[in-house]
C-alpha positions as CSV (number, residue, x, y, z in Angstrom):
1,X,20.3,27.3,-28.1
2,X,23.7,29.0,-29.8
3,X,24.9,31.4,-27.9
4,X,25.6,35.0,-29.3
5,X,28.6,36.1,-31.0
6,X,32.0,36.6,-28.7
7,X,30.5,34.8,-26.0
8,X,32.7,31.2,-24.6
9,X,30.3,28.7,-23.1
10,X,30.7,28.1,-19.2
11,X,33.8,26.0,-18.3
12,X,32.2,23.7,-15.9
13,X,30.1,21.1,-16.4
14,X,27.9,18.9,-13.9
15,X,29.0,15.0,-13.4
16,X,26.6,12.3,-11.8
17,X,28.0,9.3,-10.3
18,X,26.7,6.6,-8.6
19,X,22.5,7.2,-7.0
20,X,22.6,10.4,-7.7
21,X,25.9,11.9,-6.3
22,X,26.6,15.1,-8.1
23,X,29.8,17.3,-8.5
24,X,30.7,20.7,-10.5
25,X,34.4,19.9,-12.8
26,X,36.0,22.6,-14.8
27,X,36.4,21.9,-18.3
28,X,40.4,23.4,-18.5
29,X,40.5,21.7,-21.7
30,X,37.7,23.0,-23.6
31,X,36.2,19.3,-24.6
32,X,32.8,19.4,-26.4
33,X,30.7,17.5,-23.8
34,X,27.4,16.7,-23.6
35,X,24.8,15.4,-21.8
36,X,25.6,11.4,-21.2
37,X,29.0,11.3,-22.3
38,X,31.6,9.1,-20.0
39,X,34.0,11.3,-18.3
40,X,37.1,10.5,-16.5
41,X,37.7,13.1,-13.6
42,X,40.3,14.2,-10.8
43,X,39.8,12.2,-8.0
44,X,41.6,13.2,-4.3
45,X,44.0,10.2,-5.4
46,X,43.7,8.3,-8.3
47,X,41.0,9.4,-11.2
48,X,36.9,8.7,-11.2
49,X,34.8,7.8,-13.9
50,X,31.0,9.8,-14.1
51,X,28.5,10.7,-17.2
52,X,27.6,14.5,-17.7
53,X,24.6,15.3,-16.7
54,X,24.6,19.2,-16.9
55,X,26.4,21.5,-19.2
56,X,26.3,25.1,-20.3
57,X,24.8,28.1,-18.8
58,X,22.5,26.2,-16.5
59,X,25.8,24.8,-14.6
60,X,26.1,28.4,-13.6
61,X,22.7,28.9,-12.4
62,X,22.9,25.6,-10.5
63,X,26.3,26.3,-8.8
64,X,24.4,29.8,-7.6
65,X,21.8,27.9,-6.1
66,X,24.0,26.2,-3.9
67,X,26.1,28.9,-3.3
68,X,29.6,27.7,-5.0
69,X,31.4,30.7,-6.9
70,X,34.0,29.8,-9.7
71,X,36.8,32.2,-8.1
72,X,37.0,30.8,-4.4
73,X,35.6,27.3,-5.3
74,X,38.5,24.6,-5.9
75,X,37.2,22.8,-8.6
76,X,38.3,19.3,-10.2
77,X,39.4,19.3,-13.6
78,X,38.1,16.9,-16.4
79,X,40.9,14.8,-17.7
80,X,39.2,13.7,-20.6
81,X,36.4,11.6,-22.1
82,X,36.5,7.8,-21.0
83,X,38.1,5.2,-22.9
84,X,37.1,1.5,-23.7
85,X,39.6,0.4,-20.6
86,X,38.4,3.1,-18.2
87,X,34.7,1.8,-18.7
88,X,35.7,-2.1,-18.5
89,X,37.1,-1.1,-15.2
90,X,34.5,1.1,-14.0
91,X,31.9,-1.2,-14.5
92,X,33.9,-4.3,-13.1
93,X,33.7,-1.7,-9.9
94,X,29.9,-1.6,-10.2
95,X,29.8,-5.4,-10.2
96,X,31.7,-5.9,-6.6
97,X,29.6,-3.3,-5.4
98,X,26.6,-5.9,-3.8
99,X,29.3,-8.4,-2.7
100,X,31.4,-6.0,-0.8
101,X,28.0,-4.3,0.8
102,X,27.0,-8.3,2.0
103,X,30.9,-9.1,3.4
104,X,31.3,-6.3,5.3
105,X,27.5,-6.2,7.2
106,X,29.0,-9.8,8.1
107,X,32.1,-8.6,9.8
108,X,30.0,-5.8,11.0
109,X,28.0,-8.4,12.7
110,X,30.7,-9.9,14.0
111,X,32.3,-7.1,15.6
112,X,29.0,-6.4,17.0
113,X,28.7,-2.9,15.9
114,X,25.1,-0.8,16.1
115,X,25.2,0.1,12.2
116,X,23.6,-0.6,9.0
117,X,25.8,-0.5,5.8
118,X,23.6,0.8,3.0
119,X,25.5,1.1,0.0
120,X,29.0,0.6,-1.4
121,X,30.8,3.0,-4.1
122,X,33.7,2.1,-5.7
123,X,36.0,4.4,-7.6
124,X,36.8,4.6,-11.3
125,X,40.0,3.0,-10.7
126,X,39.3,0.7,-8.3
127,X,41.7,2.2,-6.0
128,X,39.5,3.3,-3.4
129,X,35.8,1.8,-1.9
130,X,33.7,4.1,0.1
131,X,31.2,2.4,2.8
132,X,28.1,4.8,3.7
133,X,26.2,3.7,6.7
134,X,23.5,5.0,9.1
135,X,23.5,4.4,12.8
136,X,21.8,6.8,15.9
137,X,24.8,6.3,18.0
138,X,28.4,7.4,17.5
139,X,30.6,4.2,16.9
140,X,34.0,3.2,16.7
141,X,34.6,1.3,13.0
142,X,38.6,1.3,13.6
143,X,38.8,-2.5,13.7
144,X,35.9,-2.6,10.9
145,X,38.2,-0.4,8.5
146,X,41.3,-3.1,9.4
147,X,39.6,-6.1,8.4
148,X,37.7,-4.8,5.3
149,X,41.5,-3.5,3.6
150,X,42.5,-6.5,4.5
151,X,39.5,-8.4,2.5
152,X,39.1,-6.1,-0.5
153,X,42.8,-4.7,-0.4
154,X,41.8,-1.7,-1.3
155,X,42.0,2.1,0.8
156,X,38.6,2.2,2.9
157,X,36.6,5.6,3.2
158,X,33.3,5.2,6.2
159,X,31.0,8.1,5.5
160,X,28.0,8.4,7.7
161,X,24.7,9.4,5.9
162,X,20.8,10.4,7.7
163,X,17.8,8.2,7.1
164,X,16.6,10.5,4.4
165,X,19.8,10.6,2.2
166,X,19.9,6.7,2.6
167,X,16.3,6.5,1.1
168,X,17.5,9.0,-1.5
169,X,20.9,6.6,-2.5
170,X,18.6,3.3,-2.8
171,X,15.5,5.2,-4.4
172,X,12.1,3.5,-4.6
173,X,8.1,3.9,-5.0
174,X,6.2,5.6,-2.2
175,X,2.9,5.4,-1.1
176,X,1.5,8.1,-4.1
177,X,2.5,5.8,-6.4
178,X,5.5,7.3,-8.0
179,X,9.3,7.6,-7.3
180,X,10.6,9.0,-4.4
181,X,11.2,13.1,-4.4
182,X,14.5,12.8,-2.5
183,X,15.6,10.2,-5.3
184,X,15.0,12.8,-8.1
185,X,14.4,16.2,-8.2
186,X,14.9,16.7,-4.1
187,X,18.1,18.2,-3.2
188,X,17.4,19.5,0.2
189,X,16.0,18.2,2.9
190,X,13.7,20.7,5.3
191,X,12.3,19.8,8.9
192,X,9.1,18.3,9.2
193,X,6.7,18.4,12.3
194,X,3.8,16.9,13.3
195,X,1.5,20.9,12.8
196,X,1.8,20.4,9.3
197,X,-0.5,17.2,9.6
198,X,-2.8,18.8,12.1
199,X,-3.5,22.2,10.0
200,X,-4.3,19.6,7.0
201,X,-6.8,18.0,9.2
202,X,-4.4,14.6,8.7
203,X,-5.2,12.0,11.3
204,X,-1.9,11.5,13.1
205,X,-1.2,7.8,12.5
206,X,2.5,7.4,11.9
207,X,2.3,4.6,9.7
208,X,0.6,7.0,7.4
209,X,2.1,9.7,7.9
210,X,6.1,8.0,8.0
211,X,8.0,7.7,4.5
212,X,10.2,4.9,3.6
213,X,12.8,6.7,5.8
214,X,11.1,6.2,9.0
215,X,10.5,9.7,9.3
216,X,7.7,12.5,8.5
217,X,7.2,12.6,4.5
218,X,8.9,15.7,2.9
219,X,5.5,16.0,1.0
220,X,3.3,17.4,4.1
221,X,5.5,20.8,3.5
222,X,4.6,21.0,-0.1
223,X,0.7,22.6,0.5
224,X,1.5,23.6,3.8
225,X,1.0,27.1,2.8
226,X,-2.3,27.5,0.9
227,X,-3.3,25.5,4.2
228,X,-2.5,28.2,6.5
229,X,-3.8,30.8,4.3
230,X,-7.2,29.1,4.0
231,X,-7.2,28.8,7.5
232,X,-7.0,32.7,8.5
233,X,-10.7,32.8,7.2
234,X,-12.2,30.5,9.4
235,X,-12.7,32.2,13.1
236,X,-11.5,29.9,16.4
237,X,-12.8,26.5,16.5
238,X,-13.0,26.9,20.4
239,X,-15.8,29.8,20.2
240,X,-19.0,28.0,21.3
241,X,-21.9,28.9,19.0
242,X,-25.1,30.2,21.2
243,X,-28.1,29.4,20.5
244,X,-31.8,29.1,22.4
245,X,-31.8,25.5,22.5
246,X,-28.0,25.2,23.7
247,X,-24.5,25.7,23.3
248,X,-22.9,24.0,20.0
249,X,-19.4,23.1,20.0
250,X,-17.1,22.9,16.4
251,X,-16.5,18.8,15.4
252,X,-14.9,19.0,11.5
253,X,-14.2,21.4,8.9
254,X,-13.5,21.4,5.0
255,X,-11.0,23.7,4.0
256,X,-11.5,24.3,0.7
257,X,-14.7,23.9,0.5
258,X,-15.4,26.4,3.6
259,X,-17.7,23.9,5.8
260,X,-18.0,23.4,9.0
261,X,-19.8,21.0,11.6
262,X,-21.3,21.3,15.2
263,X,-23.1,19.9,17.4
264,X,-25.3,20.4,20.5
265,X,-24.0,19.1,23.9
266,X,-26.7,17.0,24.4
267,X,-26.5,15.5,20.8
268,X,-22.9,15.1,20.0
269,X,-23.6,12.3,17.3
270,X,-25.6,15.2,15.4
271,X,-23.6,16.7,12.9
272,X,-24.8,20.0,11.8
273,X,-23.8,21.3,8.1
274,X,-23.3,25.2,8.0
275,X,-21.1,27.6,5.7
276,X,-18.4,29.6,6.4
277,X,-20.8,32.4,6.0
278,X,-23.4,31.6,8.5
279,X,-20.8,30.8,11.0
280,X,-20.0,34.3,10.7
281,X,-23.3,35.4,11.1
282,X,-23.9,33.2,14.2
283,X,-20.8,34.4,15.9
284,X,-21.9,38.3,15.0
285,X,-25.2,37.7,16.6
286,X,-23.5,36.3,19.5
287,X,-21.2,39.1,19.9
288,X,-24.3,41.6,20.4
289,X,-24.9,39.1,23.1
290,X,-27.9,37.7,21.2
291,X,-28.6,34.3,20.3
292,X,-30.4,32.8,17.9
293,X,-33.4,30.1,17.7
294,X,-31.8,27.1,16.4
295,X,-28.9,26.1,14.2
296,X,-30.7,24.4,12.1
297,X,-32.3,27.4,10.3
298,X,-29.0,28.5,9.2
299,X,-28.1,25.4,8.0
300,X,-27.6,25.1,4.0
301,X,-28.3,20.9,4.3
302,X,-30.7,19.7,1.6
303,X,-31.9,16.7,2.0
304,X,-32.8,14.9,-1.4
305,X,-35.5,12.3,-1.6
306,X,-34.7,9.4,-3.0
307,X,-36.5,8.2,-6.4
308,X,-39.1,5.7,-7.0
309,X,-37.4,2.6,-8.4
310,X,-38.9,0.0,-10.3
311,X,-37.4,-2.9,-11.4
312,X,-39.1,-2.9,-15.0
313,X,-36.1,-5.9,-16.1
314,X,-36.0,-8.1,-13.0
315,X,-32.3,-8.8,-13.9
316,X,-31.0,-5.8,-11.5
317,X,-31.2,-8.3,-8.3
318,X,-27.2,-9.1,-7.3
319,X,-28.3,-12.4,-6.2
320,X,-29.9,-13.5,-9.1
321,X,-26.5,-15.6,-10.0
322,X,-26.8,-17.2,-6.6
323,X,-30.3,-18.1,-7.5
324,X,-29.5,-20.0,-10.7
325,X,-26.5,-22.2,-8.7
326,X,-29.2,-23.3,-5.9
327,X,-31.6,-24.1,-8.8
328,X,-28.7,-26.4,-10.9
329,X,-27.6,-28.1,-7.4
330,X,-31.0,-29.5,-7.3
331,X,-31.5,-33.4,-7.7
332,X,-35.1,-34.4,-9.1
333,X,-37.3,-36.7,-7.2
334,X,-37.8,-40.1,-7.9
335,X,-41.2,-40.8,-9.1
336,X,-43.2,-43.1,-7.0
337,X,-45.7,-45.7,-8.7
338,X,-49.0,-45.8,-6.6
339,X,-49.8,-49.5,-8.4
340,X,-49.1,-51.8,-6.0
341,X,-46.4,-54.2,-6.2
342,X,-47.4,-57.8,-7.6
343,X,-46.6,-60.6,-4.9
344,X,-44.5,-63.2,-6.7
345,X,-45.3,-66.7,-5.8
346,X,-42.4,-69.6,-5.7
347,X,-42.5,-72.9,-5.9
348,X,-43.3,-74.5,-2.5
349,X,-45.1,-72.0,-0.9
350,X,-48.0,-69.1,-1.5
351,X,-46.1,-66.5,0.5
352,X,-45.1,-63.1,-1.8
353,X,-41.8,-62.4,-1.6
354,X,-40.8,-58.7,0.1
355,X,-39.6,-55.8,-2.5
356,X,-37.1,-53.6,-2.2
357,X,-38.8,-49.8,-3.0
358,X,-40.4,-48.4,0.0
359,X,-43.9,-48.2,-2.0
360,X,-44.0,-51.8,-2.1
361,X,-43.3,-52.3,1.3
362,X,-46.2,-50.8,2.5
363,X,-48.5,-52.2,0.0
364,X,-47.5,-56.1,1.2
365,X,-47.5,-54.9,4.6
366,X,-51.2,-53.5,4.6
367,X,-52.0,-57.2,3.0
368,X,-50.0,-59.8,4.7
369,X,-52.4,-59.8,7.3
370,X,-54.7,-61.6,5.4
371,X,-55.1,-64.9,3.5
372,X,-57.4,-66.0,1.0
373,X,-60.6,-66.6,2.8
374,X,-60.3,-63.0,4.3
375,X,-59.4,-64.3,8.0
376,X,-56.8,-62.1,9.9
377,X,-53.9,-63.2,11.2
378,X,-51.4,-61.8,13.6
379,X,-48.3,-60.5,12.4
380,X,-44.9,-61.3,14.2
381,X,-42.2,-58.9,14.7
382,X,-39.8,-59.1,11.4
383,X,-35.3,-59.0,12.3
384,X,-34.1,-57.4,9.5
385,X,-30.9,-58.8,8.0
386,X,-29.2,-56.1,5.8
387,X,-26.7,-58.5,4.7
388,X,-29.2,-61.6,3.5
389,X,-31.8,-59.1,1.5
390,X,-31.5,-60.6,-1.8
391,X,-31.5,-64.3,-1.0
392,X,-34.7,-66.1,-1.6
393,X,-36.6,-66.7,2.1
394,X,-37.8,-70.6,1.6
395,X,-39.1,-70.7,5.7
396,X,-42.5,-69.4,5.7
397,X,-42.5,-65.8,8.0
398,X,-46.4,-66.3,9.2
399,X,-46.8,-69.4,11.1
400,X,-50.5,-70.5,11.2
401,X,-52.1,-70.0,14.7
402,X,-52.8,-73.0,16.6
């Protein structure tokens, strides 16, 4: 939008730097900046590279937020917009970035100090490296800061950060699904406490209920309040509801739907459905020190019969696919011949030579018993030899009786 006649933009301008880091400049020289434009700043020594990321009137709105007036703030000044060189060099910064981060967790290790190094920024000119780490007890880094200016040769800054600005420095996706609010629009972080679950009817499981950070997610404050206004409708779960057939004591609630469950003593696994409403009414009755029949008749649960289904198709069965792969694993039968097997004489002798197929078997077994004039004989016991079934048998197997 142009602004009206006779009236200067706002002098300060809004620069991001690396995950989110954000500080007000002055603009002493009157450059035309915009949004995304490389920026060399004042540093405390040295100079700092950043891209704009606010400008205009809404710099002064934003510095009122967070309580930072123009007259008693001592503001940075912009030097100018960033050069060819000063990017090369602030982006050979962003590459030692990971390396430094790994080399000094190692000499952390070694020195055996209870931290965590989370992130490593490095100035525009390379003149400076500032180490941000998390740790719950105080601890002396003196020795640390030795040995990393002597590794990197460069002037050390250790700045000690909470769980919840570390998640917000490294960013990522949270359990909704999208990008963490303390990596993008969150800019304060409030207290959170375990009532804000319990007036949202949230089981308390921590692992549900804990963000990336470790702690409490920022997000049960967010509908906190309709909760607690929804809430002054309902009357005092511990009332007991009085009735002729027993006490009922409260089990659930919907909030937003303005339910709520009880149950008798003697049948706590019977849920009974009644409104907000009749609740009311119950506990009015009660209160003339009356009580009423049964809950039942002042419950609003309709119970729905089901349909008659038919299955006019047949193709509506889930198992009809596991039908067709028993049908295909299948093997047909072997058909059996009922014509009994013809004995096949050799030369030498009139005994019929055994078949193989089981049919066969049984039909020379049934006749081997008897000869040609119709007299029985008896029938020794038969050693099978698996391994000498296809050679021809030249000793006769039925010796005549004597």
């Amino acid at each position: 939008m142009a602004l009206p006649a006779n009236v200067e933009p706002f002098n300060c301008v809004e620069v991001r730097f690396k995950n989110g880091r954000k500080e007000f400049f002055i603009n002493t020289e009157k450059f035309s900046l915009y949004e995304g434009d490389i920026v060399k700043v004042e540093a405390t020594t040295g100079y700092d590279v950043g891209v704009v990321c606010l400008t205009g009137e809404l710099v002064r709105l934003q510095m009122q937020k967070k309580n930072i007036f123009l007259q008693k703030a001592d503001l940075k000044k912009i030097h100018r917009k960033a050069n060819e060189n000063d990017v090369d060099k602030w982006l050979e910064g962003r590459a030692k970035e990971s390396e430094a981060m790994l080399n000094a967790r190692a000499v952390a290790n070694e020195l055996s100090l209870r931290m965590k190094i989370s992130d490593v920024e490095y100035q525009g000119d390379l003149s400076k490296a500032v180490f941000y780490y998390t740790a719950e007890e105080r601890v002396d880094f003196r020795d640390l800061i030795r040995k990393l200016a002597d590794t990197f040769k460069v002037r050390i800054e250790m700045k000690q950060i909470g769980m919840r600005q570390e998640a917000g420095r490294l960013g990522g996706i949270g359990s909704c699904g999208r990008e963490l609010c303390c990596s993008t629009w969150l800019t304060d972080f409030r207290s959170v406490s375990t009532s804000a679950a319990r007036y949202q009817q949230l089981s308390l499981n921590p692992t549900k209920l804990a963000g990336q950070c470790g702690k409490l997610k920022c997000c049960l404050n967010f509908e906190l309040d309709t909760y607690v206004d929804e809430l002054k409708k309902f009357p005092d779960t511990k009332l007991k509801l009085k009735t002729k057939k027993g006490n009922a004591f409260f089990q659930k609630m919907d909030i937003f739907a303005n339910k709520m469950w009880y149950s008798y003593q003697d049948e706590p696994y019977e849920f009974i459905e009644m409104s907000l409403e009749r609740v009311k009414e119950v506990i009015a009755i009660n209160k003339k020190e009356e009580k009423v029949d049964n809950l039942k008749d002042y419950s609003n649960v309709i119970v729905e019969e089901k349909p008659a289904y038919a299955n006019v198709v047949g193709d509506d069965d889930l198992t009809r696919f596991d039908n067709q792969l028993k049908q295909k694993k299948r093997r047909p039968k072997k058909k059996s011949s009922n014509k009994p097997a013809q004995a096949h004489v050799k030369q030498g002798g009139n005994k019929p030579q055994p078949s193989n197929t089981n049919s066969t078997q049984k039909n020379s077994n049934n006749n081997a018993g008897e000869t040609k004039d119709g007299a029985t004989k008896k029938r020794p016991f038969k050693k099978r030899r698996p391994n000498n079934r296809n050679k021809p048998n030249t000793e006769s197997k039925n010796k005549p009786s004597e």
